[in-house]
C-alpha positions as CSV (number, residue, x, y, z in Angstrom):
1,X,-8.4,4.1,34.1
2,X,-9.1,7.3,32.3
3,X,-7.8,8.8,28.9
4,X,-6.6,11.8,28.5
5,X,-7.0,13.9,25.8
6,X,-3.9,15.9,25.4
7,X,-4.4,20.1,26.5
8,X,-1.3,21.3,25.2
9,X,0.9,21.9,21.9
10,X,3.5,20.2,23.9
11,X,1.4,17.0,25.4
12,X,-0.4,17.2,21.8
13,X,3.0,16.6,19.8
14,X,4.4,14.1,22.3
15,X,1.3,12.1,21.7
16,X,1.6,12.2,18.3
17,X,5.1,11.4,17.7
18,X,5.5,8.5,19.9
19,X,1.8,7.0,19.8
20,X,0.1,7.9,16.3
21,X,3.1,8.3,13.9
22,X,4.0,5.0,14.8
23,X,1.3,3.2,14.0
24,X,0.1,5.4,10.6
25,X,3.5,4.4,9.2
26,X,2.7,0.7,10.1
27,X,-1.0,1.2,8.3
28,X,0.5,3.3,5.4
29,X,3.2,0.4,4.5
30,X,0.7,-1.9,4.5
31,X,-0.9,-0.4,1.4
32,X,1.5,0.6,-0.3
33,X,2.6,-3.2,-0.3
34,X,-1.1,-4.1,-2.0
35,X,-0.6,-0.8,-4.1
36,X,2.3,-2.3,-5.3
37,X,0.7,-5.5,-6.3
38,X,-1.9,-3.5,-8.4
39,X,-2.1,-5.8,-11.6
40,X,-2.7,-3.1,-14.1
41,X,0.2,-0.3,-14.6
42,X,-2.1,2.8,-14.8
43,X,-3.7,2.0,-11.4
44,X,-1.0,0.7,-10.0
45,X,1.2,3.8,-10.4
46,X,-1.6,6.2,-9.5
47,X,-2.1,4.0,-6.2
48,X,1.7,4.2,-5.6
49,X,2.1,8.3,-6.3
50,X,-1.0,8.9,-3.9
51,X,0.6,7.4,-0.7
52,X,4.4,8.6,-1.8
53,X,3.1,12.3,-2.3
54,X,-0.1,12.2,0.1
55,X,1.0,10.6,3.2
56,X,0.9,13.8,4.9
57,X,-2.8,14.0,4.7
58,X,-2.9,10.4,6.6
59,X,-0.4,11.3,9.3
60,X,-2.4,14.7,9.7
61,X,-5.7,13.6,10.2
62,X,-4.8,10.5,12.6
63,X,-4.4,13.1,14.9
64,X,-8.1,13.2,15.3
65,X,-7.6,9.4,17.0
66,X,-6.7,11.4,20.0
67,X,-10.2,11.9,20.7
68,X,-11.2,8.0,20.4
69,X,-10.2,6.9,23.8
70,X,-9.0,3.7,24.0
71,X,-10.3,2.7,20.7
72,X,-7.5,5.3,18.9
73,X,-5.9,2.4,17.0
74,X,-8.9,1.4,15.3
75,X,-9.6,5.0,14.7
76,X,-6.0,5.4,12.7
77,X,-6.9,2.1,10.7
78,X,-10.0,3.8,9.7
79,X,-8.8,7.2,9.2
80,X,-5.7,6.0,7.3
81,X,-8.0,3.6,5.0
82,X,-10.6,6.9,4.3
83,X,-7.8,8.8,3.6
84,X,-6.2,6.7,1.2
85,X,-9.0,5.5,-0.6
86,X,-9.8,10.0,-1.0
87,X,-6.2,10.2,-2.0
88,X,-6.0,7.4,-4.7
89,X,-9.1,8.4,-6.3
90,X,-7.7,12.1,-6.6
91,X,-5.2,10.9,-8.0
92,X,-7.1,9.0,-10.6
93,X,-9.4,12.2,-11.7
94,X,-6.3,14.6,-11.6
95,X,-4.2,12.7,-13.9
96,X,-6.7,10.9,-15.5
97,X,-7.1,9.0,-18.8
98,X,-11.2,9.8,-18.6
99,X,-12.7,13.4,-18.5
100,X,-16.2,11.9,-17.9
101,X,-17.8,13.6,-14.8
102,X,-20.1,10.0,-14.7
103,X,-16.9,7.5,-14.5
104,X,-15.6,10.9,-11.0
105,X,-18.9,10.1,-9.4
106,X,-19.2,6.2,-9.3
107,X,-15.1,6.1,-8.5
108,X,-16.8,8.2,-5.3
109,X,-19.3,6.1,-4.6
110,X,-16.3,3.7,-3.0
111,X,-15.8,6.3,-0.5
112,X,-20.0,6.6,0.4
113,X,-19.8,2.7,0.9
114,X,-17.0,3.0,3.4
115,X,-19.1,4.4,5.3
116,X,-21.5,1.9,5.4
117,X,-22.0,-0.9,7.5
118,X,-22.9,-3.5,4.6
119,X,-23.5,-1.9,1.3
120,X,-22.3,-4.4,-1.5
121,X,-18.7,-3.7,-3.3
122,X,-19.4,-2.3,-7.1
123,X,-16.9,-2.5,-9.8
124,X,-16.0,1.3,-9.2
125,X,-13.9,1.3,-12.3
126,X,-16.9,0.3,-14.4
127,X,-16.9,3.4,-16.8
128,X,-13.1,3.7,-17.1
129,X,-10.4,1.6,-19.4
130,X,-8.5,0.6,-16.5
131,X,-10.1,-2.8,-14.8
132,X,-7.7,-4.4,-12.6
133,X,-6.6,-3.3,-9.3
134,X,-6.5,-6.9,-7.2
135,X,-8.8,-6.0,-5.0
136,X,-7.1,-3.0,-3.6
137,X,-9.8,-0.2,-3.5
138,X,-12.5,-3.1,-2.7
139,X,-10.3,-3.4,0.2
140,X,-9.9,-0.5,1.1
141,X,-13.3,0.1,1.2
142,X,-14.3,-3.0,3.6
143,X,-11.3,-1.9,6.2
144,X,-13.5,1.5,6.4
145,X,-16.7,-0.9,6.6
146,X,-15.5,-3.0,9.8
147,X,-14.6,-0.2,11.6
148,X,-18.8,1.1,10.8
149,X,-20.1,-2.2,12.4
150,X,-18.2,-1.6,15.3
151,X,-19.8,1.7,16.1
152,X,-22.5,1.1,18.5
153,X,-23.9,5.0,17.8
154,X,-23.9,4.8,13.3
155,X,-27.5,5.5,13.1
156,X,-26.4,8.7,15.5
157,X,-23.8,10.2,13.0
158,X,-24.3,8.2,9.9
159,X,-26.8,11.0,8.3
160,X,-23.5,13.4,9.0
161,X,-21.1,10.9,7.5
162,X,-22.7,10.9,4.3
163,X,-23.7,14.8,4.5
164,X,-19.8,15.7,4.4
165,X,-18.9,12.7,2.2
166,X,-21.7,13.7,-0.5
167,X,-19.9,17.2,-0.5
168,X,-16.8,15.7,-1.0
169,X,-17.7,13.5,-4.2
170,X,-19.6,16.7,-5.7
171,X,-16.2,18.7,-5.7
172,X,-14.3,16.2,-6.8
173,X,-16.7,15.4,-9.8
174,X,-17.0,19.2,-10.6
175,X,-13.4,20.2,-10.3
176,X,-11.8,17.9,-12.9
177,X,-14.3,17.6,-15.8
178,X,-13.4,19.3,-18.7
179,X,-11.9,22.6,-18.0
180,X,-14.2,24.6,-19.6
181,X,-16.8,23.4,-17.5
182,X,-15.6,23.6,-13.9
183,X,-16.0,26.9,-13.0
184,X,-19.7,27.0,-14.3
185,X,-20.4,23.8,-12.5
186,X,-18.9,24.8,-9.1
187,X,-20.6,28.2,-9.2
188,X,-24.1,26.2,-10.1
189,X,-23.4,24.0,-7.2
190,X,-22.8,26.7,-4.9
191,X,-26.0,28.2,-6.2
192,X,-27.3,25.5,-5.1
193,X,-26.0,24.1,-2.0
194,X,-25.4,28.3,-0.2
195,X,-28.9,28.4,1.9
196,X,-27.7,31.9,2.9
197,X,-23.8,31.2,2.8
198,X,-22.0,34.2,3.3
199,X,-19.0,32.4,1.6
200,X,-17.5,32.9,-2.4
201,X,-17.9,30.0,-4.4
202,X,-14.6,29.4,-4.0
203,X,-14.4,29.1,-0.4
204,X,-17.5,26.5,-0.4
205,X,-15.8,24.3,-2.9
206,X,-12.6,24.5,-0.2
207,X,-14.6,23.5,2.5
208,X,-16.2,20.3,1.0
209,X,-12.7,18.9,0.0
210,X,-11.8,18.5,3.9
211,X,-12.1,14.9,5.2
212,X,-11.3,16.3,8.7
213,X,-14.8,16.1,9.8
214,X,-15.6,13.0,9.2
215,X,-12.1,12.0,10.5
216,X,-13.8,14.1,13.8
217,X,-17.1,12.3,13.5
218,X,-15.9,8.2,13.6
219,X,-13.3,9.5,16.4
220,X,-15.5,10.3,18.3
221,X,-18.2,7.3,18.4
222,X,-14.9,5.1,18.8
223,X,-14.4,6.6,22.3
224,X,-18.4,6.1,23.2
225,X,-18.8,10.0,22.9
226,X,-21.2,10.4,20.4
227,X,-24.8,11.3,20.5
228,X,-26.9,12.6,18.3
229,X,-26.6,16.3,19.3
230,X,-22.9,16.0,19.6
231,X,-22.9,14.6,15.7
232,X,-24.8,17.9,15.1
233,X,-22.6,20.0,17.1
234,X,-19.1,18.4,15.2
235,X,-20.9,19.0,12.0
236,X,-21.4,22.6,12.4
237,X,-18.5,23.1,13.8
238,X,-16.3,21.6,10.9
239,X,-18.2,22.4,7.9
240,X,-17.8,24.9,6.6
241,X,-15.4,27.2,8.8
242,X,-12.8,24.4,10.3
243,X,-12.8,22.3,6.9
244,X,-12.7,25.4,4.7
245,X,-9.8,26.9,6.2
246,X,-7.7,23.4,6.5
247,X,-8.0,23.3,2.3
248,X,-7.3,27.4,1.7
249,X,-4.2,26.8,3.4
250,X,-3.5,23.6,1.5
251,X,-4.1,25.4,-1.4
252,X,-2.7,28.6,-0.5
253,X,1.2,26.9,-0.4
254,X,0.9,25.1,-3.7
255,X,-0.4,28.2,-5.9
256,X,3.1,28.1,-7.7
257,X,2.8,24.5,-8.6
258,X,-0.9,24.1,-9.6
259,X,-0.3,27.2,-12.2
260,X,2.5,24.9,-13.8
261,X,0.7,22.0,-13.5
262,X,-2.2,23.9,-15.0
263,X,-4.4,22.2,-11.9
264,X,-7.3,24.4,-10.5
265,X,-6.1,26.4,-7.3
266,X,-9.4,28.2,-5.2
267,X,-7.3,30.7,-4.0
268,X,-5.8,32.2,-7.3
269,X,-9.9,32.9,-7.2
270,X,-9.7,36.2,-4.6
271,X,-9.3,39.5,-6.5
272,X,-6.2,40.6,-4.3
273,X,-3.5,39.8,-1.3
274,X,-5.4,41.9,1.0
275,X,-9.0,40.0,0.2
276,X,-7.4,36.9,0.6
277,X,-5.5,37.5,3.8
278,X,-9.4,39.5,5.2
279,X,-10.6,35.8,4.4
280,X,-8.5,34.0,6.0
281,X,-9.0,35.8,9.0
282,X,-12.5,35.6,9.0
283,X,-12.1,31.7,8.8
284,X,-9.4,31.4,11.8
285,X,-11.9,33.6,13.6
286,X,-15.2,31.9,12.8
287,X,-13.5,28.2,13.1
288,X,-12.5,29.8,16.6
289,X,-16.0,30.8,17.4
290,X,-17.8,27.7,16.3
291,X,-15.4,25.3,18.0
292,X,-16.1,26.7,21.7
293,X,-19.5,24.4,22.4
294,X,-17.9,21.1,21.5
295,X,-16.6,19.0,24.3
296,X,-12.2,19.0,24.4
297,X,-12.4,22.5,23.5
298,X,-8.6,22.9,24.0
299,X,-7.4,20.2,21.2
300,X,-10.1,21.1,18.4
301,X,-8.4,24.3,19.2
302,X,-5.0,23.4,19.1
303,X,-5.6,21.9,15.3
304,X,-7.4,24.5,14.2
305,X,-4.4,26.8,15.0
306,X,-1.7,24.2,14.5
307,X,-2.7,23.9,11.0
308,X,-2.0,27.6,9.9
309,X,1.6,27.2,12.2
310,X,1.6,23.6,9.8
311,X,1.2,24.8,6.6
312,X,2.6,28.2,6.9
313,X,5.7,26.7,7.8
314,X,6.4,24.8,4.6
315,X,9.3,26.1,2.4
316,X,6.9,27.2,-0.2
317,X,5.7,29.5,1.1
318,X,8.8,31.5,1.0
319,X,8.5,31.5,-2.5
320,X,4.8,33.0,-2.8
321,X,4.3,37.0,-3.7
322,X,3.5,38.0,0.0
323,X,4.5,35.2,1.6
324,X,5.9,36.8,4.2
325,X,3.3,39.5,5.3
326,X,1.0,36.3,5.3
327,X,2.4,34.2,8.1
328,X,3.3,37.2,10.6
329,X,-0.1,38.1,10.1
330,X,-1.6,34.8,10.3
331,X,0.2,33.4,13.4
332,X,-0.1,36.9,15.0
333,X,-3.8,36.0,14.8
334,X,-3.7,32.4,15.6
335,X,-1.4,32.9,18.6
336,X,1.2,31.2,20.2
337,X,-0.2,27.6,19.6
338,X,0.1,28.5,15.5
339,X,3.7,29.6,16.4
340,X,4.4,26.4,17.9
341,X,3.5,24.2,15.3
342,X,5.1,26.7,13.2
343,X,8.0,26.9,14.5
344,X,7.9,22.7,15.0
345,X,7.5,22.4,11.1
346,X,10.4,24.5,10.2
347,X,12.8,22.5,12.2
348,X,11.1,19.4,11.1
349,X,12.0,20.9,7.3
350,X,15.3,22.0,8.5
351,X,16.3,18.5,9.2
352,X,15.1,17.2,6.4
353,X,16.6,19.1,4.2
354,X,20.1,18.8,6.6
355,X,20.1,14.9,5.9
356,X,19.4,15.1,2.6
C-alpha cells in the first residue's frame, strides 16, 4: 500500500490535525511529566517553562513526519525529543544562572550526541551549579539515539546531521555570553563560517538557529528515502535560505518583547522597514528556488509558504511599526498557500481568544 504525502494546504492541514497533533500532544505530556519530576528547582522550572511556552516549535516541526512514510510516528518521537531537548537548553542559557560560553557549549554537546548512534551520556551540567535533573536530559538524549540506530542510511546523512547541529550549538554559545561580547563574536563567526555568503551576519546567525533541517533530514531516512545525494540536496536546500527565513519570522513577531526582555532580536539588526521587508523577499524567493530539485516539491513548498501565512498571523504582529504593510506584502509574494495558513492561524487565534 502506498503513502501519500499530502499535495495540498487542505490535505496538508487534515493530516496534521487528525494524525500528528494527536500524537505530539501524547509525546509532549510525556515529558512534561519527567520535567515535573526534575529534583532540583532551577532545572526543573526551566524544563517546565520550555514545553509550556515552546510547544509550538514541537507541534511545528512534526509536520516534517509527513515525509517519513510509514515510519511518521517514530519520526514525531524523534522530532519532539530534538526539539525539546533545543528548547530546554535555550531555556537554560537565556535565563541562566552562568554567563560562561564553556558551561553553552558542553550543555550542546547533549544535542550532538542525540544524534548519535552510541556516543556515551556526559554529565552535561558539569560546569554549572545546578546538578540534578533525574535523568531527564540524559533521556532525552537516548530517545533521539534509538531512533539513530534504526536508520539503516546514518552514515548517508550523519555528516549533515552534525553539519546543522554544530551551527546550531555555535549560535547558541555566542548569542548569550556576556552581552558585550555577542555581537563581536557572531560577526567573527560569520567571518568565519561565510565562504562567499551573500548574507548579513545577522541573517547567518538566523539561519543556524533552525532545527527544521535536521527535522527534514531523519524524516526522510525514516521513510527509506535517503541517499547520499538526496542528504546533500536537503542540506542545501534548508540551510541557509529555508532555515534562515523560518527564524526572521520567529524573530520578526517577538521584536516588542525581546526589547523588554532586553533578549537579542537579529532583526532589530536591519537599518530600515524597507531593507528588512527587501530581505525577506529575497529569502521567500531563494527558499522557493532552492526547494524545486528535491523530491515532494509541493509540501517543502507548502511549509515554506505556510510559515510566513503562520507567523504573520499571530496577534503580534498587529502591534509592530509596519505590521501591516508587512503581511500584504509578504503573503502577496508567498501566494495563496501563505494566505491559507494565514488565514487558518487567525481563526485558530480567534478561538482561542473566544474561549478564553
Amino acid at each position: 500500500m502506498a503513502y501519500n504525502i499530502p499535495k495540498t494546504p487542505f490535505t496538508l492541514m487534515t493530516a496534521v490535525y487528525r494524525k500528528i497533533f494527536p500524537v505530539v500532544n501524547t509525546e509532549l505530556a510525556f515529558w512534561q511529566k519527567r520535567a515535573g519530576e526534575i529534583p532540583n528547582e532551577e532545572l526543573r522550572q526551566q524544563a517546565l517553562a520550555s514545553i509550556d511556552s515552546k510547544r509550538f516549535h514541537c507541534l511545528g516541526g512534526a509536520v516534517y513526519a509527513l515525509l517519513a512514510g510509514f515510519g511518521w510516528h517514530e519520526a514525531i518521537r524523534f522530532i519532539v525529543a530534538y526539539q525539546t531537548i533545543s528548547d530546554y537548553l535555550d531555556n537554560l542559557c537565556d535565563r541562566s544562572t552562568s554567563l560562561d560560553p564553556n558551561d553553552f557549549r558542553l550543555l550542546h554537546e547533549a544535542m550532538a550526541d542525540a544524534l548519535s548512534t552510541d556516543n556515551p551520556i556526559r554529565n552535561y551540567y558539569e560546569l554549572r551549579p545546578e546538578q540534578s535533573d533525574g535523568e531527564y536530559l540524559a533521556d532525552l538524549v537516548r530517545t533521539c539515539q534509538k531512533t539513530m540506530r534504526r536508520l539503516e542510511v546514518h552514515d548517508a546523512i550523519r555528516q549533515h546531521l552534525l553539519k546543522l547541529e554544530q551551527l546550531y550549538a555555535d549560535l547558541q554559545v555566542h548569542k548569550h555570553v556576556k552581552e558585550e561580547e555577542r555581537i563581536p563574536r557572531l560577526v567573527n563567526w560569520y567571518g568565519e563560517n561565510k565562504h562567499g555568503s551573500s548574507l548579513f551576519w545577522y541573517e547567518f546567525s538566523a539561519a543556524a538557529g533552525s532545527t527544521l533541517g535536521i527535522f527534514c533530514l531523519v524524516s526522510y531516512a525514516l521513510g527509506g528515502k535517503m541517499t547520499a545525494s538526496l542528504a546533500e540536496q536537503v542540506t542545501a536546500a534548508y540551510f541557509p535560505f529555508m532555515q534562515g527565513l523560518h527564524i526572521l519570522l520567529d524573530y520578526y513577531i517577538d521584536q516588542q518583547e525581546d526589547k523588554i526582555e532586553g533578549d537579542l532580536n537579529f532583526c532589530s539588526y536591519f537599518e530600515s522597514q524597507q531593507l528588512m521587508k527587501e530581505r525577506f523577499r529575497y529569502f521567500i524567493d531563494q527558499a522557493d528556488s532552492h526547494i524545486q530539485a528535491l523530491p515532494d516539491r509541493r509540501f517543502h513548498e507548502m511549509v515554506h509558504h505556510g510559515l510566513v501565512g503562520l507567523y504573520l498571523g499571530d496577534p503580534k504582529v498587529k502591534k509592530l511599526d509596519g505590521g501591516g504593510e508587512m503581511t500584504s506584502c509578504l503573503l502577496q509574494i508567498s501566494g495563496y498557500q501563505a494566505r491559507f495558513f494565514h488565514w487558518n492561524t487567525k481563526l485558530y487565534h480567534w478561538k482561542q481568544k473566544t474561549r478564553s
